[in-house]
C-alpha positions as CSV (number, residue, x, y, z in Angstrom):
1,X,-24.9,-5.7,80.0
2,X,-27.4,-6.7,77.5
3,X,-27.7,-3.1,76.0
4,X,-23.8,-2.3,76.1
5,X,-22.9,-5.3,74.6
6,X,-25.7,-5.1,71.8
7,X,-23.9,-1.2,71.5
8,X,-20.5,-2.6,71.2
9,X,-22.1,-5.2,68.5
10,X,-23.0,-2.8,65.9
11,X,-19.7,-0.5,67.1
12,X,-17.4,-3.5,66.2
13,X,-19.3,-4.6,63.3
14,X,-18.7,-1.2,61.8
15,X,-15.2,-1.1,62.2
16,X,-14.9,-4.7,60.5
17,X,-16.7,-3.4,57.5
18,X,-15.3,-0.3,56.9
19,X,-11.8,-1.6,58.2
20,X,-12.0,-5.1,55.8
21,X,-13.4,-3.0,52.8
22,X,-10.1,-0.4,53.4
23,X,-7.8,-3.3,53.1
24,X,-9.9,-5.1,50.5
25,X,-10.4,-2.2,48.1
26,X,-8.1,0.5,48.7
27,X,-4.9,-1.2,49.1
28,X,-3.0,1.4,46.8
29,X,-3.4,3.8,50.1
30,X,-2.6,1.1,53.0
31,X,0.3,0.8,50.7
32,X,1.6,4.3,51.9
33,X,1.9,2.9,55.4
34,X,5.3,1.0,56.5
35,X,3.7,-2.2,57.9
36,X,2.3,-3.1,54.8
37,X,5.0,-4.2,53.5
38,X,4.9,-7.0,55.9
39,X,2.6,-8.6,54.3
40,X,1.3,-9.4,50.3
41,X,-1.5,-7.7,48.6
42,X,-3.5,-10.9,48.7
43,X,-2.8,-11.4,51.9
44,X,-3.9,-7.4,53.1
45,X,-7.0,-8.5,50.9
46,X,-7.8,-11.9,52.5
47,X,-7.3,-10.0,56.1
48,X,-10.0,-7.7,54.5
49,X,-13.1,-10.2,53.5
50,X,-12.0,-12.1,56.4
51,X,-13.1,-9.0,58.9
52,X,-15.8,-8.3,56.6
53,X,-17.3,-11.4,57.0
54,X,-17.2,-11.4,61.1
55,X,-18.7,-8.0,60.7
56,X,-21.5,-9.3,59.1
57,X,-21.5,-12.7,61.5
58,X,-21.3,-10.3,64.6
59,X,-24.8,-8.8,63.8
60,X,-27.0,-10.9,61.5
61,X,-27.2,-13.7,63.1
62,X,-27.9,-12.7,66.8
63,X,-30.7,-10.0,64.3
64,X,-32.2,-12.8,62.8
65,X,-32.6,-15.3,65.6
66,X,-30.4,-17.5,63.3
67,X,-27.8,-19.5,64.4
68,X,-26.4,-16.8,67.1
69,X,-23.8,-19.2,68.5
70,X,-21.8,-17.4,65.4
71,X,-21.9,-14.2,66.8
72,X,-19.1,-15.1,69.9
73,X,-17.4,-17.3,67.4
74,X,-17.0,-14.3,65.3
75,X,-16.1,-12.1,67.7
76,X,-13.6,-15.0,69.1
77,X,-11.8,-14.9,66.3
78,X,-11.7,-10.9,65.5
79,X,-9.8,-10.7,68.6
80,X,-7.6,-12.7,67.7
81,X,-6.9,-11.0,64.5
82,X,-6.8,-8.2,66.0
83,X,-3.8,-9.4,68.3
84,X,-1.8,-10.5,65.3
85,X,-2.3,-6.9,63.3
86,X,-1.8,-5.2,66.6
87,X,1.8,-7.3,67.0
88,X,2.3,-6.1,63.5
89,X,1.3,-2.7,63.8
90,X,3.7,-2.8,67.4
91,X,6.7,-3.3,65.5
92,X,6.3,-0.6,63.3
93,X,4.9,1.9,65.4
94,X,3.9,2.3,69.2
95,X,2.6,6.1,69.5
96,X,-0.7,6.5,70.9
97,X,-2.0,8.9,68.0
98,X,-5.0,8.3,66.1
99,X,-3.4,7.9,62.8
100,X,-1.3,5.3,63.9
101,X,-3.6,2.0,63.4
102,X,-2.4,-0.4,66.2
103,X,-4.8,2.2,68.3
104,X,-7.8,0.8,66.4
105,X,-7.1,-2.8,66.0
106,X,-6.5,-2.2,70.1
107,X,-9.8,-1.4,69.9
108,X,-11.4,-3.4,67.9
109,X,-10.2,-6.0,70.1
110,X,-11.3,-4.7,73.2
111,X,-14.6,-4.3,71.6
112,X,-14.4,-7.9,70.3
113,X,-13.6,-9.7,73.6
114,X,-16.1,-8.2,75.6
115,X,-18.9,-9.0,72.8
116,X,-17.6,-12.5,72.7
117,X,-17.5,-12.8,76.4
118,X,-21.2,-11.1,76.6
119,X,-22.9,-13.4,74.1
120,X,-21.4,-16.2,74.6
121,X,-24.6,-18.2,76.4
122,X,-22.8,-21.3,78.6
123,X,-24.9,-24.7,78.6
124,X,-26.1,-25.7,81.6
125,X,-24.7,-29.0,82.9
126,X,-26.4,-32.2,82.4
């Protein structure tokens, strides 16, 4: 569990960077997609840092030994981000193709959930 969960880590933490940094920097080509007019450029690019940053909470800290309660708390709330694009991306678009992105954010927050659920270490009662 240990070993697919650390595998789903650095999975999901690649799709948060290299999904955030899409939306952050090249919003002139999300623009070409219908469900972006849903939303403002600010708002794509807020969505953006925003997954960047729980990419980079999703690894470093569980990595450095620092503070790794923020890795299920990152991963927490990536699924639910994912949930609100995939409700967006739903009522644009609901064909299983890989070009269509409600297939990824799916995904992501599959992969998100079960990281969350695997590192999340409960106390012991007292």
């Amino acid at each position: 569990m240990n070993i697919v969960s650390g595998g789903f880590q650095i999975v999901l933490a690649l799709l948060c960077l290299a999904g955030g940094a899409y939306k952050l920097f090249a919003f002139e080509e999300l623009a070409r997609m219908p469900a972006t007019a849903a939303l403002s450029r600010g708002a794509w690019g807020a969505i953006g840092a925003f997954e960047m940053v729980c990419g980079f909470l999703v690894i470093v800290p569980g990595a450095m030994k620092w503070m790794p309660t923020l890795t299920p708390l990152a991963a927490a709330a990536l699924v639910l981000e994912s949930l609100a694009l995939a409700a967006l991306y739903a009522h644009y678009s609901l064909q299983l193709a890989a070009t269509n992105p409600l297939v990824w954010v799916a995904a992501m927050a599959l992969m998100a959930a079960f990281v969350a659920y695997g590192r999340h270490t409960p106390k012991p009662p007292a």
